[in-house]
N, C-alpha and C positions, 0 to 999 in steps of 0.2 A: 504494500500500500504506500510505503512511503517512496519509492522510484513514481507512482501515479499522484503524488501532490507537491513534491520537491519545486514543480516551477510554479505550485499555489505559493509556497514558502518563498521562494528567490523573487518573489513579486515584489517583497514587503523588503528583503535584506537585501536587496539592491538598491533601495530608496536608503540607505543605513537605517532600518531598521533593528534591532537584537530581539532576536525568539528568544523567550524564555520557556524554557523546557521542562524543566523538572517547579514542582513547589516552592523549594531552595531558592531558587532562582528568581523565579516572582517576589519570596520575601526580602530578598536584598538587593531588589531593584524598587519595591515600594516602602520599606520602611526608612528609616533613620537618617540617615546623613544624604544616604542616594537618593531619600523620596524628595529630596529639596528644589524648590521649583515645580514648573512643571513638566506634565507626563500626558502622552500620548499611550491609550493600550488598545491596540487594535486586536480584534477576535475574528479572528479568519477563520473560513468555514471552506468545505467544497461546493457548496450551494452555486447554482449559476446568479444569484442577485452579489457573491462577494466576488465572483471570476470582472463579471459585466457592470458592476456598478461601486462595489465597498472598495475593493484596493486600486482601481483608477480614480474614485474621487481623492484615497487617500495620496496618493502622485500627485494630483493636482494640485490638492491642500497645501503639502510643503512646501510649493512654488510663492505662497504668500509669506510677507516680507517677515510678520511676525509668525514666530511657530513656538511649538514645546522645545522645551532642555532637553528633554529624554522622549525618545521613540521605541514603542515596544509591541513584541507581537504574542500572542499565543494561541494554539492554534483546536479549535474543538473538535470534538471527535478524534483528534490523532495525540495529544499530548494533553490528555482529558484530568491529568492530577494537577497539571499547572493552572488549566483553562479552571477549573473548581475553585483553586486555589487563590485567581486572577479575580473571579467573582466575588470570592469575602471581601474585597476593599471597593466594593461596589453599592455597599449598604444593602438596601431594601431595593436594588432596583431586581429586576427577573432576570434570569439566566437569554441571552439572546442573541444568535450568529447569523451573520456578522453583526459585530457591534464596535462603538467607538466609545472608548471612556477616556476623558479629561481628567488627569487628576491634578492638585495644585498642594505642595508639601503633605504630601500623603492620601489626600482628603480629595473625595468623588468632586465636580464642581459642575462637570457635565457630560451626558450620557445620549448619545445614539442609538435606538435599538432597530432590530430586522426591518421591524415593521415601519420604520419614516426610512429605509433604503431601500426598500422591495418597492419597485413598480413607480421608485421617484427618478426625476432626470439627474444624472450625475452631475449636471451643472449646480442643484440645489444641494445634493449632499455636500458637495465642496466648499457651498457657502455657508452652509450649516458648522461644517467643520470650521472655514477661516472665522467667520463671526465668533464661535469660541474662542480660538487662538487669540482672536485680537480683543474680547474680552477680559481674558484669563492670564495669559500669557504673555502682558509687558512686564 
């Protein structure tokens, strides 16, 4: 399975994004010192709404002047202890792939789910995502 998502994965860590893979990894990328600033966690999916619309809006995103400190990915269904893992620092929102979560020294500030990227123009997720950044993110 993993040779059949590898270029789902290289979509996201060619933009310098970093997968975090294991739990571990999620934890020492959102707590402490590392969570400082802000974060980008993208939830990539196989789904055709993250192929055709989540990780080209996220491309597009970065191209705006302001962005997050930290870029991060994890990925559902394929590395499912990090993606769990990725969602306790997401509060009360639902479990949802693809999704985009904002965070700002540790803490959720905002949150993308399926359902506002399914079936919207990638033009809007983009601005959905920059309007954050340029909220969140000076």
């Amino acid at each position: 399975m993993r040779m059949m998502t590898q270029h789902m994965r290289d979509e996201l860590t060619q933009l310098g994004i970093k997968e975090l893979r294991t739990p571990e990894e999620v934890d020492e990328a959102l707590t402490g010192e590392a969570a400082k600033g802000t974060a980008l966690v993208v939830v990539n999916s196989v789904c055709g709404c993250a192929a055709g619309l989540a990780r080209p809006a996220v491309g597009l995103s970065l191209q705006n002047e302001i962005k997050p400190d930290h870029l991060y990915t994890v990925f559902a269904g394929q590395d499912r202890e990090a993606t769990e893992r990725a969602r306790t620092y997401f509060g009360q929102e639902p479990p949802s792939s693809p999704s985009f979560a904002i965070m700002k020294d540790g803490k959720l500030v905002h949150m993308i789910h399926r359902h506002e990227i399914e079936n919207v123009p990638v033009e809007n997720i983009t601005a959905n995502l920059t309007e954050a950044y340029n909220k969140h993110c000076k």
